[in-house]
mmCIF file as gemmi writes it, N, C-alpha and C atoms, coordinates in Angstrom:
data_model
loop_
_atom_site.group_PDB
_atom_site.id
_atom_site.type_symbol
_atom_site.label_atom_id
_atom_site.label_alt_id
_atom_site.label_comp_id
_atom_site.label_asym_id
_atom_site.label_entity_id
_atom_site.label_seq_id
_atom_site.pdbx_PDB_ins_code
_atom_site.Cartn_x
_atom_site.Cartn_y
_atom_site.Cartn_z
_atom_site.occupancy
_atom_site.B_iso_or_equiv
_atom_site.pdbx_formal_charge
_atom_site.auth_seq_id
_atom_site.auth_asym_id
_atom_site.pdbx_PDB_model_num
ATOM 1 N N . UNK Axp A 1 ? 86.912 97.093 86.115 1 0 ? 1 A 1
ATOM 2 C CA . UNK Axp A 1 ? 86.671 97.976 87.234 1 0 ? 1 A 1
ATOM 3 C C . UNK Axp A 1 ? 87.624 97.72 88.391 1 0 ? 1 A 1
ATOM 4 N N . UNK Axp A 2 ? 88.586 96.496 88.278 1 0 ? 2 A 1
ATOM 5 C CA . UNK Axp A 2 ? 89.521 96.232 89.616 1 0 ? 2 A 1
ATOM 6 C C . UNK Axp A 2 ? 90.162 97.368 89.503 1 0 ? 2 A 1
ATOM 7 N N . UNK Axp A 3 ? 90.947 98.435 88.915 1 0 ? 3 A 1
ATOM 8 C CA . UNK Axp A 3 ? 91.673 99.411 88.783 1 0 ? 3 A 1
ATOM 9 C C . UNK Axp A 3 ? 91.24 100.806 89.344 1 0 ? 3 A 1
ATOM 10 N N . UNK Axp A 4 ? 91.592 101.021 90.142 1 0 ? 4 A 1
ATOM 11 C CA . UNK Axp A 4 ? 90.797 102.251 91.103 1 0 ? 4 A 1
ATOM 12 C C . UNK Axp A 4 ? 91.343 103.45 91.623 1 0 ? 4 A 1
ATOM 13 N N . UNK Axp A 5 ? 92.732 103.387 90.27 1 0 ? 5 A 1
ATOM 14 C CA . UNK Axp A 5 ? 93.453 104.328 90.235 1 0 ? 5 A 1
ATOM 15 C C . UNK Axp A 5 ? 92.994 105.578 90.247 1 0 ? 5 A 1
ATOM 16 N N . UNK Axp A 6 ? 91.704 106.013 89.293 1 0 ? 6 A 1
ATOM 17 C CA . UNK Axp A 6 ? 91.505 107.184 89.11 1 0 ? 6 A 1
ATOM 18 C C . UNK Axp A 6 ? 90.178 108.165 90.114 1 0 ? 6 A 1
ATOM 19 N N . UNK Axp A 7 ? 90.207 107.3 91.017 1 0 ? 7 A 1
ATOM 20 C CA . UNK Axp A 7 ? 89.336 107.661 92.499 1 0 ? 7 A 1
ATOM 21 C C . UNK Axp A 7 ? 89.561 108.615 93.243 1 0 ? 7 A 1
ATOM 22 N N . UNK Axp A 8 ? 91.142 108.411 93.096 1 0 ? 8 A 1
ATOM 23 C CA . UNK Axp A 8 ? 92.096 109.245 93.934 1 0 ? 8 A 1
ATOM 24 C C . UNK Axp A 8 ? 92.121 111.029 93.193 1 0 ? 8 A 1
ATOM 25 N N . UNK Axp A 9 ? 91.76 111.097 92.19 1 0 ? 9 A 1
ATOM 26 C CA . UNK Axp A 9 ? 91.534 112.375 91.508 1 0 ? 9 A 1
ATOM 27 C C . UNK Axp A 9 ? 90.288 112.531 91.408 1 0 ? 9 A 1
ATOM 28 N N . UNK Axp A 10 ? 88.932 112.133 92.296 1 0 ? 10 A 1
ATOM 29 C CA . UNK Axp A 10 ? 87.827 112.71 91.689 1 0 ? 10 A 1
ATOM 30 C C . UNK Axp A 10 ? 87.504 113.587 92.233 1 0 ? 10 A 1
ATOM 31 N N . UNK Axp A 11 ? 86.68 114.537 92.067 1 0 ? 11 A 1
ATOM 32 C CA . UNK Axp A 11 ? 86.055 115.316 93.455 1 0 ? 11 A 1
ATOM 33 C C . UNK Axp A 11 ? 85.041 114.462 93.982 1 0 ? 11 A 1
ATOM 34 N N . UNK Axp A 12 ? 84.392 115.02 95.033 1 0 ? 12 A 1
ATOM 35 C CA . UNK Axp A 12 ? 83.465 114.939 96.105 1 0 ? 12 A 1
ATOM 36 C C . UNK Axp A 12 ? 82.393 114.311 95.555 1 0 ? 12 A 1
ATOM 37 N N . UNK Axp A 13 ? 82.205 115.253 94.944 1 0 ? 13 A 1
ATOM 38 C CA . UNK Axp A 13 ? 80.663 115.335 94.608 1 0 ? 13 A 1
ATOM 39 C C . UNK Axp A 13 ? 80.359 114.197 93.198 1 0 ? 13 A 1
ATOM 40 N N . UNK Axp A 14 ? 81.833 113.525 92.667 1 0 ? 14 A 1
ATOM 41 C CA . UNK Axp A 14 ? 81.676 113.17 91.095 1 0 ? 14 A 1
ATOM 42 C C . UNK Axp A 14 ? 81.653 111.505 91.991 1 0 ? 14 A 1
ATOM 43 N N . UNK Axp A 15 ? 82.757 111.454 93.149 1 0 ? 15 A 1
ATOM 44 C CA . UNK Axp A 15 ? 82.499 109.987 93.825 1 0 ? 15 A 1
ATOM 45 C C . UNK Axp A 15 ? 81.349 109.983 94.198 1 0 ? 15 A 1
ATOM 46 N N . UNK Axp A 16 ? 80.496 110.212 94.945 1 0 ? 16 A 1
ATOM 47 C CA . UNK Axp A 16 ? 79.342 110.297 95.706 1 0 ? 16 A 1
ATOM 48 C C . UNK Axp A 16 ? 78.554 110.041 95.115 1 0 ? 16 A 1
ATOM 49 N N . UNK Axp A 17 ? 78.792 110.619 93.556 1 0 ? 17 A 1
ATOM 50 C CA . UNK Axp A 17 ? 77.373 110.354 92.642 1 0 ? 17 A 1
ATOM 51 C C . UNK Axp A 17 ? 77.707 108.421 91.755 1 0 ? 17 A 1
ATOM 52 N N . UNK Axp A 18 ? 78.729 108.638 91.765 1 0 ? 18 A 1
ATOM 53 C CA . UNK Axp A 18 ? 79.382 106.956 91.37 1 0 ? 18 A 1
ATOM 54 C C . UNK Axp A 18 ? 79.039 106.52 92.64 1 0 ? 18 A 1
ATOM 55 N N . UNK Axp A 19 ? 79.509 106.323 93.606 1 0 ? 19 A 1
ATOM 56 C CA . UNK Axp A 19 ? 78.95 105.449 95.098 1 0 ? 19 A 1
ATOM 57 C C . UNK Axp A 19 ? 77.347 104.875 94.707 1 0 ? 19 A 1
ATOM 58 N N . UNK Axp A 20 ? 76.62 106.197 95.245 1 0 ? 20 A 1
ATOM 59 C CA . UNK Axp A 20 ? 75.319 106.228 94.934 1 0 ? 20 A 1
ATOM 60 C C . UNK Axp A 20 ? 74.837 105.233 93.545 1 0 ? 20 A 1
ATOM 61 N N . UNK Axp A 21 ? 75.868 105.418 92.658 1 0 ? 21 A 1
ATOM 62 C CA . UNK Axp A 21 ? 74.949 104.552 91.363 1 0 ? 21 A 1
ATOM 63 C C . UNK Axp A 21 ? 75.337 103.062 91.791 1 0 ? 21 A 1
ATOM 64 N N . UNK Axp A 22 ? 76.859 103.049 92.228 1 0 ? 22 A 1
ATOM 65 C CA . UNK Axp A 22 ? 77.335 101.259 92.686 1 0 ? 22 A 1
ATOM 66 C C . UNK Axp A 22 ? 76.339 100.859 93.874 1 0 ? 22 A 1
ATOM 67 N N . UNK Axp A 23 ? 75.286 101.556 94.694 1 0 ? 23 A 1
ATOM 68 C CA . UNK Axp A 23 ? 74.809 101.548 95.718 1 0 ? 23 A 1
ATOM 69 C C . UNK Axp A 23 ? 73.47 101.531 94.97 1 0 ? 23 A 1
ATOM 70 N N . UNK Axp A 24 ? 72.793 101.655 94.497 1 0 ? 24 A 1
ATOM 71 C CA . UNK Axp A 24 ? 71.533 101.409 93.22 1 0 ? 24 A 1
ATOM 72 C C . UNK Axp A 24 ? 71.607 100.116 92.893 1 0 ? 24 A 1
ATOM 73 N N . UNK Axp A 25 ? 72.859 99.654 92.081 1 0 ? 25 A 1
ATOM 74 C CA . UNK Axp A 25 ? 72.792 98.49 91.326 1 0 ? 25 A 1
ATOM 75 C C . UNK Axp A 25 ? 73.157 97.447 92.443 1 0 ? 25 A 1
ATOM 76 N N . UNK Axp A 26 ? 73.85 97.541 93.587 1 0 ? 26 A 1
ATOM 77 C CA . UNK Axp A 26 ? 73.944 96.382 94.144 1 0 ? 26 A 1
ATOM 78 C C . UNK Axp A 26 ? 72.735 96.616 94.883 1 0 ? 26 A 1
ATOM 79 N N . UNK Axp A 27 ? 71.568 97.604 94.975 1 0 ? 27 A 1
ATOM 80 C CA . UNK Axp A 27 ? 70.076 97.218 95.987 1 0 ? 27 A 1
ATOM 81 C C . UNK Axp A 27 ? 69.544 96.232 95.11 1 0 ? 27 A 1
ATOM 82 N N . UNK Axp A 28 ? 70.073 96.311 93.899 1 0 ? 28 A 1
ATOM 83 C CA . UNK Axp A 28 ? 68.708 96.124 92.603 1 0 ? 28 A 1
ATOM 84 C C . UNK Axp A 28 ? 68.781 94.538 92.777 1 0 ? 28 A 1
ATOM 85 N N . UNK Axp A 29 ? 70.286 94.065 93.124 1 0 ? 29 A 1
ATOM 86 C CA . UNK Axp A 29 ? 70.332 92.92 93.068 1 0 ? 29 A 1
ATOM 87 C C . UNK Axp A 29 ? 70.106 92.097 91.294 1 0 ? 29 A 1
ATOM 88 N N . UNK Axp A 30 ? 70.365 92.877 90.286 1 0 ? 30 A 1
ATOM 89 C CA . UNK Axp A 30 ? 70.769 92.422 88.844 1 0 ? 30 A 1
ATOM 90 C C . UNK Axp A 30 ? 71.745 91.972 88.64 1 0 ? 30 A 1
ATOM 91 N N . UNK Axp A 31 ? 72.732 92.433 89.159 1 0 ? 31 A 1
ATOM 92 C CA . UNK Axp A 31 ? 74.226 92.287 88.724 1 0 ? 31 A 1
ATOM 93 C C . UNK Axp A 31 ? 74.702 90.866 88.775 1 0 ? 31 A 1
ATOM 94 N N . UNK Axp A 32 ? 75.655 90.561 88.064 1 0 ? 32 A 1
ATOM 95 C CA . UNK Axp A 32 ? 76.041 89.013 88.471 1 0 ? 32 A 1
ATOM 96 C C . UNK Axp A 32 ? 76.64 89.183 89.295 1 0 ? 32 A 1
ATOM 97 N N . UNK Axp A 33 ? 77.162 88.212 89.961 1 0 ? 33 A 1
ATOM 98 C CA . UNK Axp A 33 ? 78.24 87.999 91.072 1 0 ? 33 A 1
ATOM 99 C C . UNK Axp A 33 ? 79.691 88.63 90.848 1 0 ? 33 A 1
ATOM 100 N N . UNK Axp A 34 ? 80.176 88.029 89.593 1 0 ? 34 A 1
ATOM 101 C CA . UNK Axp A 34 ? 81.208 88.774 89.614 1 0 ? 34 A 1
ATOM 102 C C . UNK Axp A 34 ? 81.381 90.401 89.618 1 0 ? 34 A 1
ATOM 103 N N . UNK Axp A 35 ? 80.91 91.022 88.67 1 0 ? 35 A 1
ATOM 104 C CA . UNK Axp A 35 ? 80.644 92.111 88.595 1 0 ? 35 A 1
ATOM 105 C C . UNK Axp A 35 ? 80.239 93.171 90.327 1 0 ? 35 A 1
ATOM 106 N N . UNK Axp A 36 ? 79.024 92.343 90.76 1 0 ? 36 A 1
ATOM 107 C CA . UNK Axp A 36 ? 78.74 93.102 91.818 1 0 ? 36 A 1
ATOM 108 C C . UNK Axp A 36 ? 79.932 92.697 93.456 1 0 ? 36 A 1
ATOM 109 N N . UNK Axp A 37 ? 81.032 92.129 92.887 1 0 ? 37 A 1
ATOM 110 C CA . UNK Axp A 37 ? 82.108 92.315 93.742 1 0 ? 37 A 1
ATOM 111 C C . UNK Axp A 37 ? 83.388 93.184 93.24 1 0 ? 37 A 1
ATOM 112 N N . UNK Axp A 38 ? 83.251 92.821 91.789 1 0 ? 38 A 1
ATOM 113 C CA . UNK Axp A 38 ? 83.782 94.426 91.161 1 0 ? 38 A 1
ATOM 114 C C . UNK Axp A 38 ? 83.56 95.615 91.566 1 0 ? 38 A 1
ATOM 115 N N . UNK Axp A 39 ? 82.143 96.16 91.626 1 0 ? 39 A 1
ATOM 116 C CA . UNK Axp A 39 ? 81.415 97.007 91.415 1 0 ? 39 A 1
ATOM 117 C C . UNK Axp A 39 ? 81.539 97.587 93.661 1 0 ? 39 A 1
ATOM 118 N N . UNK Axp A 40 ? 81.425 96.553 94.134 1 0 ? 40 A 1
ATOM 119 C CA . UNK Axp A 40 ? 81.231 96.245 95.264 1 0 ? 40 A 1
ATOM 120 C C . UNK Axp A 40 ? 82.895 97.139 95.756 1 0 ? 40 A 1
ATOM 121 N N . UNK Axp A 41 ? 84.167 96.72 95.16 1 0 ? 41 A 1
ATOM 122 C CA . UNK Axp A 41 ? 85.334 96.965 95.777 1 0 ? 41 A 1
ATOM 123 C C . UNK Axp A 41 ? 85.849 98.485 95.175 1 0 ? 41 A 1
ATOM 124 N N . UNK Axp A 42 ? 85.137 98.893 94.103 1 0 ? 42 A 1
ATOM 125 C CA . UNK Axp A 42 ? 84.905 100.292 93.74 1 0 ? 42 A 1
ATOM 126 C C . UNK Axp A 42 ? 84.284 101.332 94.899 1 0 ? 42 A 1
ATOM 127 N N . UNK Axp A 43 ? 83.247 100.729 94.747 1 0 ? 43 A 1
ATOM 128 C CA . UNK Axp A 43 ? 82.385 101.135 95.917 1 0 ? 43 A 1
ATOM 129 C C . UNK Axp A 43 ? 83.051 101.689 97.544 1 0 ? 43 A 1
ATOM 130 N N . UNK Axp A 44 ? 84.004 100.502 97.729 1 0 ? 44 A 1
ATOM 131 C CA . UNK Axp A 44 ? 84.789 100.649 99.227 1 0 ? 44 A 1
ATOM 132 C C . UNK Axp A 44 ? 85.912 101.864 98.872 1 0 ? 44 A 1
ATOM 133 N N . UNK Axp A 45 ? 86.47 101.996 97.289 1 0 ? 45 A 1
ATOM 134 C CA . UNK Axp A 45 ? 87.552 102.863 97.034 1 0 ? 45 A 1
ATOM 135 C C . UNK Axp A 45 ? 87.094 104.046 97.257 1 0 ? 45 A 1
ATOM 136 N N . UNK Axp A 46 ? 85.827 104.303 96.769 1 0 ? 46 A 1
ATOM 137 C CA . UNK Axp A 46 ? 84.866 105.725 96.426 1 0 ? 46 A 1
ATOM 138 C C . UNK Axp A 46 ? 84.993 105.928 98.124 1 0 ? 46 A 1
ATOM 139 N N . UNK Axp A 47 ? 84.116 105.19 98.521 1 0 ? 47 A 1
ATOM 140 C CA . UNK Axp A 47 ? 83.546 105.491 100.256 1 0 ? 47 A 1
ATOM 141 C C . UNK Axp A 47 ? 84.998 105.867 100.938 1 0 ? 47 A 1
ATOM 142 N N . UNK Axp A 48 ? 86.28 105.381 101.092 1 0 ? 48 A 1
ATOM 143 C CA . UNK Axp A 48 ? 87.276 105.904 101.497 1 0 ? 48 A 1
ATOM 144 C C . UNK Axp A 48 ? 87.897 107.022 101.003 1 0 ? 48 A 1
ATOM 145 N N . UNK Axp A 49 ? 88.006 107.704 99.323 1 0 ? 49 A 1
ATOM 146 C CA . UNK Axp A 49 ? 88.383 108.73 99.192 1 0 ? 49 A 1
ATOM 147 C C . UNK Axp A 49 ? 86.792 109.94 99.856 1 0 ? 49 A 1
ATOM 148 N N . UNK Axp A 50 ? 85.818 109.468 99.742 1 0 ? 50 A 1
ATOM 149 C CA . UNK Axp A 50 ? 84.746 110.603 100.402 1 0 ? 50 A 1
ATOM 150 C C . UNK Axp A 50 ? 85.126 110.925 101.682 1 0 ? 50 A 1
ATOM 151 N N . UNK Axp A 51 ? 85.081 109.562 102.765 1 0 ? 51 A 1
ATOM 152 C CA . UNK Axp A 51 ? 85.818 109.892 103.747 1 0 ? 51 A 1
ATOM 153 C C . UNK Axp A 51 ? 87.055 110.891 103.727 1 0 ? 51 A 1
ATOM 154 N N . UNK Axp A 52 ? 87.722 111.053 103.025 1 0 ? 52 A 1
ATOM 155 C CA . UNK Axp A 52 ? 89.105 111.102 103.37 1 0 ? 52 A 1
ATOM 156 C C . UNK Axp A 52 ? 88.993 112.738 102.804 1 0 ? 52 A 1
ATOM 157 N N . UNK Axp A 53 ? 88.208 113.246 102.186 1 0 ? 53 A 1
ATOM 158 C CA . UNK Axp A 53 ? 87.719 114.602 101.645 1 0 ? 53 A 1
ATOM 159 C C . UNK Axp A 53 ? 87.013 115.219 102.597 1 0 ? 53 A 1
ATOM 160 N N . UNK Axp A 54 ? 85.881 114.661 103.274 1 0 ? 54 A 1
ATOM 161 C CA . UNK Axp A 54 ? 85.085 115.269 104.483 1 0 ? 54 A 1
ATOM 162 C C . UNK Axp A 54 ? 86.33 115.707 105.686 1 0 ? 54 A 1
ATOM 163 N N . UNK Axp A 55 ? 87.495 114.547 105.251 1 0 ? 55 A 1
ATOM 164 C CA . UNK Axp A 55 ? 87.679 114.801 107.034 1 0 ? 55 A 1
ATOM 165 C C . UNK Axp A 55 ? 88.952 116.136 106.867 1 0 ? 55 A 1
ATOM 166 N N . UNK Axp A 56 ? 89.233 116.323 105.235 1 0 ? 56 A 1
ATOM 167 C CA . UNK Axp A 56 ? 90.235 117.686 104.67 1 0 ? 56 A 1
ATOM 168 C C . UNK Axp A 56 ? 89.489 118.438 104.861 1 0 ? 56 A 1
ATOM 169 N N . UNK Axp A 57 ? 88.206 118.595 104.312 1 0 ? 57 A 1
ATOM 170 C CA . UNK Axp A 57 ? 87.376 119.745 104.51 1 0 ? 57 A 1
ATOM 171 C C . UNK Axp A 57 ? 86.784 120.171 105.937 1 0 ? 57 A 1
ATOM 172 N N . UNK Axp A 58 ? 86.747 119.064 107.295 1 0 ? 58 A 1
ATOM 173 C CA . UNK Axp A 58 ? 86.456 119.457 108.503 1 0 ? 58 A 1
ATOM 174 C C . UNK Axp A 58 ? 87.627 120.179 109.215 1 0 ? 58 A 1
ATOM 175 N N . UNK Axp A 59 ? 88.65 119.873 109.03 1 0 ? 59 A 1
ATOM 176 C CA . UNK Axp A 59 ? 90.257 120.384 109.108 1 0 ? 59 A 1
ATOM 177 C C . UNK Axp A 59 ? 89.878 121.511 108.334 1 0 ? 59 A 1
ATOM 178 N N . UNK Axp A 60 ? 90.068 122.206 107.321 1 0 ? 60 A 1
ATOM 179 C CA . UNK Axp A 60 ? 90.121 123.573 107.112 1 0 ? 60 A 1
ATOM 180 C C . UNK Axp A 60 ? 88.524 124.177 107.54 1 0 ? 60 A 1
ATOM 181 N N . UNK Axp A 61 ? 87.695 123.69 107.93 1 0 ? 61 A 1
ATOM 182 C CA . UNK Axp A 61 ? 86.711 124.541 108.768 1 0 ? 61 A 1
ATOM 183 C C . UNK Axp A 61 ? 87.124 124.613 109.995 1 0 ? 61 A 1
ATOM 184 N N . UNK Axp A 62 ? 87.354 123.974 110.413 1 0 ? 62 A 1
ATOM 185 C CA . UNK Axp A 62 ? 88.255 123.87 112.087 1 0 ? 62 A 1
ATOM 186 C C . UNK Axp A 62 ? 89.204 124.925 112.311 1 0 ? 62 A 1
ATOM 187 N N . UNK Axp A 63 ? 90.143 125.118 111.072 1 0 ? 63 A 1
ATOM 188 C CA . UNK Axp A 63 ? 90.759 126.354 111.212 1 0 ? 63 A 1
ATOM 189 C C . UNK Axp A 63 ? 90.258 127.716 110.963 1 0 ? 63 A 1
ATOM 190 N N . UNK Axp A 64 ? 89.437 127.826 110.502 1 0 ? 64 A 1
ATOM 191 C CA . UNK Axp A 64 ? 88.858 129.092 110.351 1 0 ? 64 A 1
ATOM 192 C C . UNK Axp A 64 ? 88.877 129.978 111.15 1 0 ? 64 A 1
ATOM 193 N N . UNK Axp A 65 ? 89.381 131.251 111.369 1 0 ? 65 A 1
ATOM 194 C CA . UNK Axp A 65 ? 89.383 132.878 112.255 1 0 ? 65 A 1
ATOM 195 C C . UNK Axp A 65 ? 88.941 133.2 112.276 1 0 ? 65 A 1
ATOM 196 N N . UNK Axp A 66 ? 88.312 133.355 113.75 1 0 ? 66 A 1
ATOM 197 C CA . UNK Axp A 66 ? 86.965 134.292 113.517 1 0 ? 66 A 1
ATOM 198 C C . UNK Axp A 66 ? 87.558 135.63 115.106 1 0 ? 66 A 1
ATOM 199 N N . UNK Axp A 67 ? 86.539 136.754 114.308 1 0 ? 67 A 1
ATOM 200 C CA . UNK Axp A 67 ? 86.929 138.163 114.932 1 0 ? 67 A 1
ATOM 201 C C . UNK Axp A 67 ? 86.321 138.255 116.052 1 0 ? 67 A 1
ATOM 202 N N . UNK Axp A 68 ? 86.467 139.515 116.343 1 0 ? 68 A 1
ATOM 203 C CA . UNK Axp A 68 ? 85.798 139.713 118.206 1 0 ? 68 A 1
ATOM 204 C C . UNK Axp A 68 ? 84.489 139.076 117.869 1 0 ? 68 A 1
ATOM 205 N N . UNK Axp A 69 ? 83.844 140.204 117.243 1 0 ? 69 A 1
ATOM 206 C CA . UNK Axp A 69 ? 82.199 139.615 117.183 1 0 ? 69 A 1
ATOM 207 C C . UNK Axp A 69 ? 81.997 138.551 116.307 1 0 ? 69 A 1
ATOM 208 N N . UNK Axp A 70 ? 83.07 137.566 115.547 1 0 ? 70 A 1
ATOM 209 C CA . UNK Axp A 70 ? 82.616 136.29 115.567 1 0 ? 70 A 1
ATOM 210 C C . UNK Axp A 70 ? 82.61 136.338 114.234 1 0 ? 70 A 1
ATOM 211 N N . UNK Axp A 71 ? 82.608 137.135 113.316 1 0 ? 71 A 1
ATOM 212 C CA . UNK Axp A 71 ? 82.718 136.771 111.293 1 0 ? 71 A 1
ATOM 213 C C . UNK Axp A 71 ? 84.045 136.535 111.298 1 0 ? 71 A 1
ATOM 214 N N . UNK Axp A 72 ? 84.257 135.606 110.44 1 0 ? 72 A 1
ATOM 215 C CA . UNK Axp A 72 ? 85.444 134.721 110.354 1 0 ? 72 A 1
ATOM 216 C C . UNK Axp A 72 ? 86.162 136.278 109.488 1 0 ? 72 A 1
ATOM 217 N N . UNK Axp A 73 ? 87.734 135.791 109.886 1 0 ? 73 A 1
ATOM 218 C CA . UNK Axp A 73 ? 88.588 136.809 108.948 1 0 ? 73 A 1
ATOM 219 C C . UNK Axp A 73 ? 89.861 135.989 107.994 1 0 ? 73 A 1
ATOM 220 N N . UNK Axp A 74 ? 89.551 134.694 108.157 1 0 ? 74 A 1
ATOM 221 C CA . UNK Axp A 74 ? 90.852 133.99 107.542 1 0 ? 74 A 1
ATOM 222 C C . UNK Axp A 74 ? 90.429 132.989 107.766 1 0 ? 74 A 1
ATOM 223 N N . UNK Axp A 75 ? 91.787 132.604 107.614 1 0 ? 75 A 1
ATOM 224 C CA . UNK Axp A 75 ? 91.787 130.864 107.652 1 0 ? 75 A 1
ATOM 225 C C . UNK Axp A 75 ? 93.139 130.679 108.19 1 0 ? 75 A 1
ATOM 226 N N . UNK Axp A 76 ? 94.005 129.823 109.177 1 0 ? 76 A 1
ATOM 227 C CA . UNK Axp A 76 ? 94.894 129.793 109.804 1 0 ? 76 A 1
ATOM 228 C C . UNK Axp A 76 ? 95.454 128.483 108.988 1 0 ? 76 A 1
ATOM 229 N N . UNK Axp A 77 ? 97.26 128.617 108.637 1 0 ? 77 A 1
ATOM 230 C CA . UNK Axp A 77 ? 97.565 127.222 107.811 1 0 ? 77 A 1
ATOM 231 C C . UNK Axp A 77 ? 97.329 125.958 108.647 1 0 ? 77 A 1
ATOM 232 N N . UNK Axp A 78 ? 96.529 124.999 107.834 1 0 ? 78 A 1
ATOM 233 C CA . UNK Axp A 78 ? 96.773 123.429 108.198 1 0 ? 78 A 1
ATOM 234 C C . UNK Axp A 78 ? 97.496 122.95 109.041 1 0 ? 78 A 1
ATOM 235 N N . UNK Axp A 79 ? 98.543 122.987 108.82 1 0 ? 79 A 1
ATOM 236 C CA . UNK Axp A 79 ? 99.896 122.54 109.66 1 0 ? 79 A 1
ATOM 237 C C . UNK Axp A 79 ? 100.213 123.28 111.028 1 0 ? 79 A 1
ATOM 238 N N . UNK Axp A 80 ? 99.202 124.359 111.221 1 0 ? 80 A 1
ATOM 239 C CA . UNK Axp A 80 ? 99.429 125.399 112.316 1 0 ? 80 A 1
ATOM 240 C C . UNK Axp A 80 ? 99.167 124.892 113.687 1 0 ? 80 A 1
């Protein structure tokens, strides 16, 4: 589990649900030591790519266009 290469490609919702399970087993307190610092530094990889997705997805809500009376009509580029 030291290898945490493939974090960086998950979606949202597929880390969150891995977090959540590394966040189960280290409440449970089963795990050995080693493992639950394995399991533990996964855990910190997951929690930083979630972060790092919320704060893409608050950025393109942030840009969002909205019309006179207020229904959005677009989306303005990122970089704008």
């Amino acid at each position: 589990m030291a290898d945490n290469d493939d974090v960086k490609t998950m979606s949202f919702e597929a880390a969150l649900a891995q977090l959540e399970e590394i966040v189960g087993k280290l409440e449970s307190g089963r795990a050995p030591l080693a493992e639950s610092i394995a399991i533990y530094e996964r855990g910190e990889a997951l929690k930083a790519h979630c972060e790092a997705l919320l704060r893409t997805a608050e950025a393109r809500i942030e840009k969002i266009t909205l019309s006179r009376d207020g229904k959005p009509t677009g989306t303005e580029p990122l970089d704008a």
